[in-house]
Structures are given as C-alpha cells and as structure tokens.
NUVO-131818 format. One record per residue (C-alpha): x, y, z; residue in three letters. Coordinates in steps of 0.25 Angstrom, whole numbers, padded with zeros to 4 digits, always signed. Example, Ala and Ser with C-alpha at 12.3 -4.5 7.8 and 13.67 -1.06 7.14 Angstrom:
BEGIN
+0049-0018+0031ala;+0055-0004+0029ser;
REM end
This chain:
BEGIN
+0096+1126+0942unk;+0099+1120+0930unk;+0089+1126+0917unk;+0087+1117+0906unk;+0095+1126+0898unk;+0107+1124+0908unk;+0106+1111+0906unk;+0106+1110+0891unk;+0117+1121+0890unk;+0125+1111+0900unk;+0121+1097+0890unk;+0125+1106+0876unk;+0139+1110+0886unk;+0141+1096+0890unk;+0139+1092+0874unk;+0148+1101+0870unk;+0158+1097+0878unk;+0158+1082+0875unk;+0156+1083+0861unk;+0169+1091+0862unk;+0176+1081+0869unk;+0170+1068+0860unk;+0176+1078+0849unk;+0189+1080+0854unk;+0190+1065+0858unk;+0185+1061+0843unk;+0197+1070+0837unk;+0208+1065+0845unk;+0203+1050+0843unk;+0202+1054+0829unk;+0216+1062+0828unk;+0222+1050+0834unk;+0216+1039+0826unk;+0220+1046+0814unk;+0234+1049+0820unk;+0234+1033+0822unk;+0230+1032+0807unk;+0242+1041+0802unk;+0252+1034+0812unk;+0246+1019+0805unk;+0248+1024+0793unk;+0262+1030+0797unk;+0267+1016+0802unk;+0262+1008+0791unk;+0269+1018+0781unk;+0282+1018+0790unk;+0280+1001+0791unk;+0274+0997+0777unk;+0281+0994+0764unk;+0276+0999+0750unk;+0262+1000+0743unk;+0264+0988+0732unk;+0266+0996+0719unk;+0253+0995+0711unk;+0252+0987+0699unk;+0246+0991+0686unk;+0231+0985+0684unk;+0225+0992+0671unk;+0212+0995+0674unk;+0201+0994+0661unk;+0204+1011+0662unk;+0218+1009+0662unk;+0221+1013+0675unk;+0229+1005+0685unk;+0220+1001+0695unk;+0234+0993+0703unk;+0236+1001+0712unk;+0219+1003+0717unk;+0220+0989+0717unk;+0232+0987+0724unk;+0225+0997+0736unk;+0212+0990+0737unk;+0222+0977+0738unk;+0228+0984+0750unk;+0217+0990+0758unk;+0207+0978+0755unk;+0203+0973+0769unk;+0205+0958+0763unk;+0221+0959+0763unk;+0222+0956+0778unk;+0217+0944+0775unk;+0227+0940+0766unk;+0239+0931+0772unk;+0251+0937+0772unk;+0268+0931+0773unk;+0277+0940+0782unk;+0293+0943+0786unk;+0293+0948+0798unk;+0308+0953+0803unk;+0313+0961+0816unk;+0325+0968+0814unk;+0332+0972+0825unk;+0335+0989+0824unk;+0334+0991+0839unk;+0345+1001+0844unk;+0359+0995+0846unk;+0355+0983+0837unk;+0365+0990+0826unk;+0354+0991+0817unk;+0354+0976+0812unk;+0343+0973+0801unk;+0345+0960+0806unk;+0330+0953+0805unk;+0330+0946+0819unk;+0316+0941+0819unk;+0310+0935+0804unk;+0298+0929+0805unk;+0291+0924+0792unk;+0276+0925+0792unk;+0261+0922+0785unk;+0248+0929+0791unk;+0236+0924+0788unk;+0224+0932+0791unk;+0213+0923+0787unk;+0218+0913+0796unk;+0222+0923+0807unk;+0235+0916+0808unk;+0250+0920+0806unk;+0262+0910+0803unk;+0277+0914+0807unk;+0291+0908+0806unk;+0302+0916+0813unk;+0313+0913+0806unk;+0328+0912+0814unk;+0335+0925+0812unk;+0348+0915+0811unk;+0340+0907+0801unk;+0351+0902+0789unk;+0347+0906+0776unk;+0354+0902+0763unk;+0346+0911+0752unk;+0356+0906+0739unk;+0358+0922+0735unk;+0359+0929+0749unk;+0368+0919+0756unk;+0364+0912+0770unk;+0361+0921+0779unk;+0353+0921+0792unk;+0339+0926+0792unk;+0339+0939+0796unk;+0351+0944+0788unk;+0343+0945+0774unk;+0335+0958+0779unk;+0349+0964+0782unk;+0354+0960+0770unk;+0343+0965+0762unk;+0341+0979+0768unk;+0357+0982+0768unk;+0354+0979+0751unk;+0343+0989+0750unk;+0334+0992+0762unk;+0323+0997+0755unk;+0319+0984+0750unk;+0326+0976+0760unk;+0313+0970+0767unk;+0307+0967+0752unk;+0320+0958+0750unk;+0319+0951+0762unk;+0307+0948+0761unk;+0308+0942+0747unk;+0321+0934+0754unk;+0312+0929+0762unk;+0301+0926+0753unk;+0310+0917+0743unk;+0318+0913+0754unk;+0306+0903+0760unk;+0298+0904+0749unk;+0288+0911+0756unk;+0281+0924+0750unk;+0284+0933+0759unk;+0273+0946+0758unk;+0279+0955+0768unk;+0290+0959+0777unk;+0290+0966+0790unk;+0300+0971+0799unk;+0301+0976+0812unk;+0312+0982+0819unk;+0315+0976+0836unk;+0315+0989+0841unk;+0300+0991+0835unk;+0294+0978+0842unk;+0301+0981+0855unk;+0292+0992+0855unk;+0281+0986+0848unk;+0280+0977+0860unk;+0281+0989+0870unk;+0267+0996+0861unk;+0259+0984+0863unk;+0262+0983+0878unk;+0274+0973+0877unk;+0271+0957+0876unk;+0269+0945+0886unk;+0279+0934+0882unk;+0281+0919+0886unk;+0298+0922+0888unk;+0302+0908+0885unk;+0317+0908+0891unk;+0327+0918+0897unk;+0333+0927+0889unk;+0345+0934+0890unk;+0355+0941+0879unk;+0362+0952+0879unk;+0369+0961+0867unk;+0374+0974+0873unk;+0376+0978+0857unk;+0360+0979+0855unk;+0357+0982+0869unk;+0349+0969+0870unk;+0349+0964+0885unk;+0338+0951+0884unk;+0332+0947+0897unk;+0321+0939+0899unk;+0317+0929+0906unk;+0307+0917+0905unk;+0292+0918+0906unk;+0279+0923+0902unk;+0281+0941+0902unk;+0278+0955+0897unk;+0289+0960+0888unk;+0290+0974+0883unk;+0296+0977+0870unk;+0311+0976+0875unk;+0308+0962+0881unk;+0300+0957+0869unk;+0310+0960+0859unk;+0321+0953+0868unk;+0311+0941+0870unk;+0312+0940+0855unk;+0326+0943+0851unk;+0332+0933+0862unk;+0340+0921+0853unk;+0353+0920+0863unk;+0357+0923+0877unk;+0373+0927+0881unk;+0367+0929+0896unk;+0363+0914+0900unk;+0349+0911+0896unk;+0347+0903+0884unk;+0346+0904+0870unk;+0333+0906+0862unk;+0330+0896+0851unk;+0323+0904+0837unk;+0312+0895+0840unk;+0308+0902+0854unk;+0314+0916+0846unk;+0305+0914+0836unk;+0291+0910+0847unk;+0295+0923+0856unk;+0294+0931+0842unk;+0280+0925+0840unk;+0277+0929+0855unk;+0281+0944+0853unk;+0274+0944+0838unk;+0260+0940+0843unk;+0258+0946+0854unk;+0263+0960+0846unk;+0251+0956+0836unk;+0241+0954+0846unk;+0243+0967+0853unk;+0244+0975+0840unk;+0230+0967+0834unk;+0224+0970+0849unk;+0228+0987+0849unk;+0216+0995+0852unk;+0221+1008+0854unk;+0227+1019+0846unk;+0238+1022+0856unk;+0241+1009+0855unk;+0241+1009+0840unk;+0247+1024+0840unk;+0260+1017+0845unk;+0262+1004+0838unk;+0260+1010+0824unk;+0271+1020+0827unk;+0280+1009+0831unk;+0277+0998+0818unk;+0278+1011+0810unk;+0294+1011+0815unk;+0298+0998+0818unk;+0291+0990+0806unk;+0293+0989+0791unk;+0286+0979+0783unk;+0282+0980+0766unk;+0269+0977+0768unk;+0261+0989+0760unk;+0257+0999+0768unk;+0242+0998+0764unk;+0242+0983+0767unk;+0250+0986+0781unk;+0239+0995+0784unk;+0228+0984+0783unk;+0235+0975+0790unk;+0237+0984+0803unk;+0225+0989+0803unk;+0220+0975+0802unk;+0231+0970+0813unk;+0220+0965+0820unk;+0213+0956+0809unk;+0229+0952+0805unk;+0232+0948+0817unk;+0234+0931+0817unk;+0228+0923+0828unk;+0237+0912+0825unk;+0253+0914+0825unk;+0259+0901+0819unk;+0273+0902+0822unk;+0281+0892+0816unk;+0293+0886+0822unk;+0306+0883+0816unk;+0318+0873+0822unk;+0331+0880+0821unk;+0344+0879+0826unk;+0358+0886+0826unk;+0369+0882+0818unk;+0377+0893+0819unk;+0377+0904+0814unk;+0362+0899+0808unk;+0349+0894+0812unk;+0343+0884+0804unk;+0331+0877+0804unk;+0322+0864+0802unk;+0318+0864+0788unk;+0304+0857+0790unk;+0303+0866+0801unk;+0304+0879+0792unk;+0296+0873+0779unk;+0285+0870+0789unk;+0285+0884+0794unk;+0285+0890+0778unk;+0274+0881+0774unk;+0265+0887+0786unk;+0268+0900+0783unk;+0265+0898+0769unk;+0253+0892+0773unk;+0250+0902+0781unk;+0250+0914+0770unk;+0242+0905+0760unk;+0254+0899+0752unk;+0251+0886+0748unk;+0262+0884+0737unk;+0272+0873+0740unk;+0287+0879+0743unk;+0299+0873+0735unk;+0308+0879+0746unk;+0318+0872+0750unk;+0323+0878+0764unk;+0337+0871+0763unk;+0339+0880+0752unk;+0337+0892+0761unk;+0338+0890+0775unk;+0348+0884+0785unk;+0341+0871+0791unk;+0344+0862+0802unk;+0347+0847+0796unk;+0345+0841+0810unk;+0335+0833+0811unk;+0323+0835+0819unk;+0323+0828+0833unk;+0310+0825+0829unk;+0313+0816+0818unk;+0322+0807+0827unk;+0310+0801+0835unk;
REM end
C-alpha cells in the first residue's frame, strides 16, 4: 500500500527527473542556438566586405563621435527599409571548369523594401561593350580583367565599371561561385521548374553532360545549375535564346528566396550559413549583411519585375534593342529611388541592334 509519504517521495523523484530532463533539453537547445549564432557570424565574416572607415565628426568635447555614428547607422532597424542597387555575378569555379573568373550570370538589381518589390536585368554574358578606356569586350570579361590586375579590389573596380558604365549607382556587388548554388539548391530541397525545351550539350573538358527534357519537374542542384547554364546544344535539341536563359535564372533565384525567407529550423539554417559563408563574397559591410539576414524575411520582395531585353547574335557579340535596354535602366532607377534624368547615351557603350523592331513595320 502506498503511504502518503510514498507517494510525495515518488512526485519529488518524478520532479526531479523532469526538471533534469527540461535542463539538459534547454542547454543543448541553447548550446546549439549559440553554436547557430557563432556559425552566422562566421559566414557573414567569411562573406561580407569591410566596415566603412569612420569619418571624423568633432564633437563639442572634441572627440570624434563618426565612428558611434556610423554603428548606430549600421544596427538601426530603419536601414532594411532603405532601397538598395546590386551586381549580382556567378562565376563558374566548379572543378574541371579550369578555374575561369568568367562572370556567367550578371544581373543588375534595385530592391525596394517599402514596396516589397525587386527589379532585375540579366545582362548577356556575350553582351558587346565598348568602354572608351577598357577596349570592347564582352560582358563577363571585365571581372577577369579586374581581378588578374589586383584581386583584392577587383569586385570594388567592377563595380564602379559598372556603375559609370549605365550610369547607374551601383551600392553593392555579390558574387557567388556555380558550385556553391548547385549545392544551395540541394540544402533547400532542390526546386520545382517549368523546363521550357530540351536540353542537351555536352563538354567533356568541364565534365558538363546537360540533359533535360521539357516540362513541369523537381531538379536537384546538379539539374538546376544545368537548367540555368544551357545556351547551346552540339547533341540535337535547340538552342536557348538569352531571353529564356535569363527567365530560367529568375526561376531558380525566387524560388531559392522563398525557401531561404520560409526556413524555420536551425538544422536547416546550420547548413545554408556553412554553405553562403564558402561560396558567396559580397562588399557589403558585415554589420549591415548581418541586418539584412536576419531580416531575410522582411527583405524578401513579393514582386520580382524582371525586365526583358531583345538580343541577337552577331558573332562573336550579342547586342541589343536600344529602347529595350534604356527602358530597363529607367525601371531599375525607379525602382531604387533615383529620379535624376540619365544623359547616357548607350550607343556610346554598348553594342546595339540597328534592325528595326518588327513591330514598327505594322
């Protein structure tokens, strides 16, 4: 028969017992949390570039207050609100590749936070440029360029290039390496596509071997950087045109935004910070690439406006429809809160196509 006295010695066991299990369960959720945090930290200090240095704001003591200033500037909740201009570049590092610096995907950007929209134009990576001092190139050979000069400020050049090139201020830049979003795509569970043609190319010198066929599918990592890559076929099926390049790019990129903004877990998270921090490099300050992580969710745009240009080959260059790409550059000045008028004039700096629009004929 259980005494009274049985029963509370039983209740103060039991007790004792669970609070020892709540314990050790709070100290491992904690431990990992704060693992989480040192691991954030770690990929923002491997991804981020330099703190701006401070500058001097005599204070009635005499005392420079900049660099206070220049903190509470950084960690002030306000400055996710503030529109922001991009370069966005993937450069393909994937083993076998050779180690090209080749910028394969360049997209210029504006996000706009307080209209929870975004605005991009990918830009051809055969797209002719005729910078006076540079020489004309196509587009991805100026990162190249740059870095072979100095690397350490090769993304800083490129994206002043860039900047002056369009007349478009330009705040930051960020790179990320092929073989970092094939394995982006794999952390989030890989992506559901609309494949919009057969694809087939292979290059045994890169190990690339794309195959895919049309339709609605999953792709893993592997796939999804193909479904994005393919331009030409030398195995039968047709060739992509930068247009529906460009639109997969836009496929891959929102979904990827939508699953990282929708992350719950820490597992989850534990992962994806591991890859960005080895895979991505950006200048953005580290304090302000820290608020916009955190904040990945109230970053995140609803709207994607992705803004077509008309090209066509004429070898070895891609050009483009004048009106086509001034219409693009207004939006995205639009977009970021630029209302000054452009004296630009793109005939100066870029290849375009003198046919005229079929459009116009009717």
């Amino acid at each position: 028969m259980n005494t009274p006295e049985k029963k509370r010695a039983w209740v103060r066991k039991t007790l004792k017992y669970a609070g020892i299990a709540v314990g050790a369960l709070v100290l491992i959720v904690g431990s990992y949390a704060g693992y989480l945090v040192y691991k954030a930290n770690h990929a923002i200090n491997l991804m981020a570039g330099e703190e701006p240095a401070p500058s001097p704001s005599p204070s009635a003591s005499g005392a420079s207050g900049g660099q206070q200033e220049d903190a509470d500037y950084a960690s002030d909740s306000t400055l996710i609100k503030k529109p922001v201009t991009f370069l966005l570049a993937g450069i393909d590092r994937r083993e076998g590749s050779g180690g090209t610096l080749n910028t394969d995907v360049l997209m210029l950007g504006s996000l706009n936070p307080q209209t929870n929209s975004a605005s991009l134009i990918s830009l051809p990576r055969d797209l002719q440029l005729k910078p006076e001092d540079l020489g004309t190139h196509k587009a991805n050979y100026y990162y190249a360029y740059f870095f072979n000069k100095d690397k350490d400020t090769a993304m800083e050049n490129t994206k002043e290039f860039y900047s002056d090139l369009f007349d478009f201020p330009i705040d930051y830049m960020i790179m990320i390496n092929f073989d970092g979003l094939r394995k982006l795509v794999d952390a989030v569970g890989g992506v559901d596509v609309d494949v919009d043609m057969d694809m087939r190319y292979v290059d045994n010198a890169d190990g690339t071997n794309i195959d895919l066929k049309k339709g609605y599918q999953h792709l893993d990592g592997a796939k999804a950087l193909d479904f994005v890559r393919y331009r030409k076929s030398n195995r039968g099926t047709a060739e992509s045109s930068d247009i529906a390049r460009n639109a997969r790019q836009q496929q891959v990129l929102s979904q990827l935004t939508d699953k990282l903004a929708s992350f719950q877990g820490m597992l989850q998270w534990g992962k994806v910070l591991d890859l960005l921090g080895k895979n991505v490099q950006t200048d953005i300050p580290e304090s302000i690439l820290r608020d916009y992580i955190y904040n990945v969710k109230e970053m995140k745009p609803d709207t994607l406006n992705v803004l077509p240009l008309e090209s066509r080959w004429e070898s070895p260059y891609i050009i483009v429809k004048e009106d086509d790409l001034e219409q693009a550059l207004d939006a995205l000045r639009a977009e970021a809160g630029i209302h000054e008028p452009s004296d630009l004039k793109l005939a100066d700096v870029v290849g375009l196509d003198p046919s005229p629009d079929p459009d116009d004929a009717r």
